[in-house]
C-alpha positions as CSV (number, residue, x, y, z in Angstrom):
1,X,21.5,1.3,-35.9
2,X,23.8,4.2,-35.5
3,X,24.0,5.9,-31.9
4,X,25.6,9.2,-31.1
5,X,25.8,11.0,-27.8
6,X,25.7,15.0,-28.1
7,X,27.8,15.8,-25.5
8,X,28.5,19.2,-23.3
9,X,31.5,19.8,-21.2
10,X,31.0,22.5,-18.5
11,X,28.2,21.3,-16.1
12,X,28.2,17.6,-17.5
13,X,31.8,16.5,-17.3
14,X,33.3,19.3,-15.6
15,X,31.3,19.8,-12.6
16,X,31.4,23.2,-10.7
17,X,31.7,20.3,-7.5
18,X,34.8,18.8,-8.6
19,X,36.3,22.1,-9.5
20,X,35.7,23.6,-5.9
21,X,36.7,20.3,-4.3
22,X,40.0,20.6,-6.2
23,X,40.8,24.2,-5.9
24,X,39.9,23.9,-1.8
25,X,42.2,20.7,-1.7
26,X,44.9,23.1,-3.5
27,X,45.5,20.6,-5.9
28,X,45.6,21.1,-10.0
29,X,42.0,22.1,-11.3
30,X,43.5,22.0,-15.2
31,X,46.0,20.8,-17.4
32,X,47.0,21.7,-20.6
33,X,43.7,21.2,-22.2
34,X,41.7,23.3,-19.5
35,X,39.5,22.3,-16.8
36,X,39.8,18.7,-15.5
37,X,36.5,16.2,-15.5
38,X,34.9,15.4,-12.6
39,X,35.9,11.0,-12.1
40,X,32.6,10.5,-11.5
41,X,30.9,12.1,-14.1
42,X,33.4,10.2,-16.4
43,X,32.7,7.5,-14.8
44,X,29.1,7.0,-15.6
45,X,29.9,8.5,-19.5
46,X,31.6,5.2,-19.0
47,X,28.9,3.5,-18.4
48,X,26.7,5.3,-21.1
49,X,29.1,4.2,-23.5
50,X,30.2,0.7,-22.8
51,X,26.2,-0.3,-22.6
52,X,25.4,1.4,-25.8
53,X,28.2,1.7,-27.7
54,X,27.1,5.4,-29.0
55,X,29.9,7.3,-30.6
56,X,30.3,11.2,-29.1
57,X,29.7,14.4,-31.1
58,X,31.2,17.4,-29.2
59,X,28.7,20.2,-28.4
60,X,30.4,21.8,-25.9
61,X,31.9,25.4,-26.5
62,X,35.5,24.0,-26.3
63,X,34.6,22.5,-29.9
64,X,35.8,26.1,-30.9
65,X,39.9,24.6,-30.0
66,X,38.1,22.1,-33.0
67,X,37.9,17.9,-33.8
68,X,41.8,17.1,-33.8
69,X,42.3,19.1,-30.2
70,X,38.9,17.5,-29.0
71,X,40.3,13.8,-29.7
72,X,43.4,14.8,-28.7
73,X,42.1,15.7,-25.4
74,X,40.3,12.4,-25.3
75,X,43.5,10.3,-26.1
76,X,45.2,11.9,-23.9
77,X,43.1,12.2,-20.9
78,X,42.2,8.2,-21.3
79,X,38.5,9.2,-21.8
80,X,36.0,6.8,-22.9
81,X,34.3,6.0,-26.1
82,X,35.5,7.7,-29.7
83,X,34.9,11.2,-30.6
84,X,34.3,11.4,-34.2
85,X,32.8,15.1,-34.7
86,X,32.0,18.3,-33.5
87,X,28.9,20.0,-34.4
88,X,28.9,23.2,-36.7
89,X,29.6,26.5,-35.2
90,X,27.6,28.5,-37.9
91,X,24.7,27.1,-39.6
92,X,23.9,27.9,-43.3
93,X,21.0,29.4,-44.7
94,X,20.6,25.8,-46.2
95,X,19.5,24.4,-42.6
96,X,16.3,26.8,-42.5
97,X,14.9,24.0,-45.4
98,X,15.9,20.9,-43.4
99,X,15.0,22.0,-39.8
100,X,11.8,20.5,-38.3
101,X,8.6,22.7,-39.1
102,X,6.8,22.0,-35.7
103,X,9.6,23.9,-33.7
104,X,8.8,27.2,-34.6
105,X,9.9,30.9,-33.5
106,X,13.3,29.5,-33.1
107,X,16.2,31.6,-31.2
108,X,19.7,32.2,-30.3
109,X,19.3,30.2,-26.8
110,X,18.5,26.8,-29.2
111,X,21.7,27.1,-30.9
112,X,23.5,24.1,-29.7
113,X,20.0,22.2,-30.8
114,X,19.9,24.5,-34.3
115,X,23.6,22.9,-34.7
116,X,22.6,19.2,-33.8
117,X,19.4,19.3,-36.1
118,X,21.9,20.3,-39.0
119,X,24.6,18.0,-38.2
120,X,22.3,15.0,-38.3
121,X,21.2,16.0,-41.4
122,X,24.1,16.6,-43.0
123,X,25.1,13.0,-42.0
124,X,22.1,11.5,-43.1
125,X,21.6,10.6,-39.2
126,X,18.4,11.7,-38.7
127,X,17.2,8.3,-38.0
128,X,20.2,7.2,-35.7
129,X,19.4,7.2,-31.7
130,X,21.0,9.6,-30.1
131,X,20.9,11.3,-26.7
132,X,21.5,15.1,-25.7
133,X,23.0,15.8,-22.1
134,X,24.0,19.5,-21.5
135,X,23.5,21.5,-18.2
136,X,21.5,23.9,-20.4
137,X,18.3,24.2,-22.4
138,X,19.6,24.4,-25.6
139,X,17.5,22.6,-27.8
140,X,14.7,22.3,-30.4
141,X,10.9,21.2,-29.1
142,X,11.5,18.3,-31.1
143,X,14.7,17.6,-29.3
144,X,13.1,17.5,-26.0
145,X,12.6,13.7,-25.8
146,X,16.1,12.8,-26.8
147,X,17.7,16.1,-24.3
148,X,18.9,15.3,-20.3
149,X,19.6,17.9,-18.4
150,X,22.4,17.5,-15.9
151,X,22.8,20.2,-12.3
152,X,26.1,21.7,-13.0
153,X,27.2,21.0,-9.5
154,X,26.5,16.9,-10.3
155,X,27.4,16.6,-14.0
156,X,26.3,13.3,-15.2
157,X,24.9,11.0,-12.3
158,X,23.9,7.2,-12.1
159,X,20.4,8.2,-12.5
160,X,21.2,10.5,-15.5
161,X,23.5,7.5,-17.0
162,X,20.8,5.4,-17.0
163,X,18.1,7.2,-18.3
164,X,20.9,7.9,-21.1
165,X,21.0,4.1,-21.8
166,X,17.5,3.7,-22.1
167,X,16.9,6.1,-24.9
168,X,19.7,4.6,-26.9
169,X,19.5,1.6,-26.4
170,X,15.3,1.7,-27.3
């Protein structure tokens, strides 16, 4: 069975703790692909993806620099698992037909779960496991059991990792 990980940057990877504990050590907060990850965070998207084996789909804003600079990044950065797409930035009016009919007055603050909804269905994914893990509310009702939400000063934490597994792993 297919896996994917929908994955944020800013609050899951890049943790507003690792950024201050950089910039008060005076030490490099970015390189040339912006703000560094927080080790530990990394660390446990290690973990997500060595125990399930789920492929990442970028989420995050920084999607907009697009897939090649994404897996660049990745390469680069010695991150794990394999990124192998972004989700849309603009959704066609051909996505109001496949979206879900029990989430209903949908708004601009589910747009990151608008965008998943229609990737998975223009992948024929919509039967894949996949998890969710943003520092931000951003998704559909019927999202809500496949969504984690990380504290932006933590990122991804042991506890969040592992509830990550479960999910995908059934």
């Amino acid at each position: 069975m297919d896996k994917y990980l929908f994955l944020d940057f800013d609050g899951v990877l890049n943790t507003e703790f690792y950024q201050d504990f950089l910039i008060s050590k005076g030490e490099p907060w970015r390189d040339e692909h912006g703000p560094l990850f927080d080790p530990q965070a990394v660390e446990q998207l290690k973990r997500i993806i060595d125990a399930t084996h789920a492929d990442i789909v970028i989420v995050s804003s920084w999607k907009y620099l697009g897939l090649e600079a994404m897996q660049d990044m990745w390469s680069a950065r010695h991150l794990p698992g394999r990124v192998v797409d972004i989700t849309p930035s603009v959704v066609s009016a051909s996505w109001s037909s496949t979206v879900d009919p029990d989430d209903n007055g949908l708004d601009a603050r589910q747009s990151k779960g608008i965008e998943i909804d229609f990737w998975l269905f223009e992948n024929a994914a919509r039967d894949a496991r996949y998890v969710i893990i943003d520092d931000e509310y951003v998704i559909l009702d019927s999202q809500l059991p496949h969504f984690i939400l990380t504290n932006p000063f933590d990122g991804i934490t042991d506890l969040l990792a592992d509830r990550a597994i479960a999910l995908l792993n059934g």
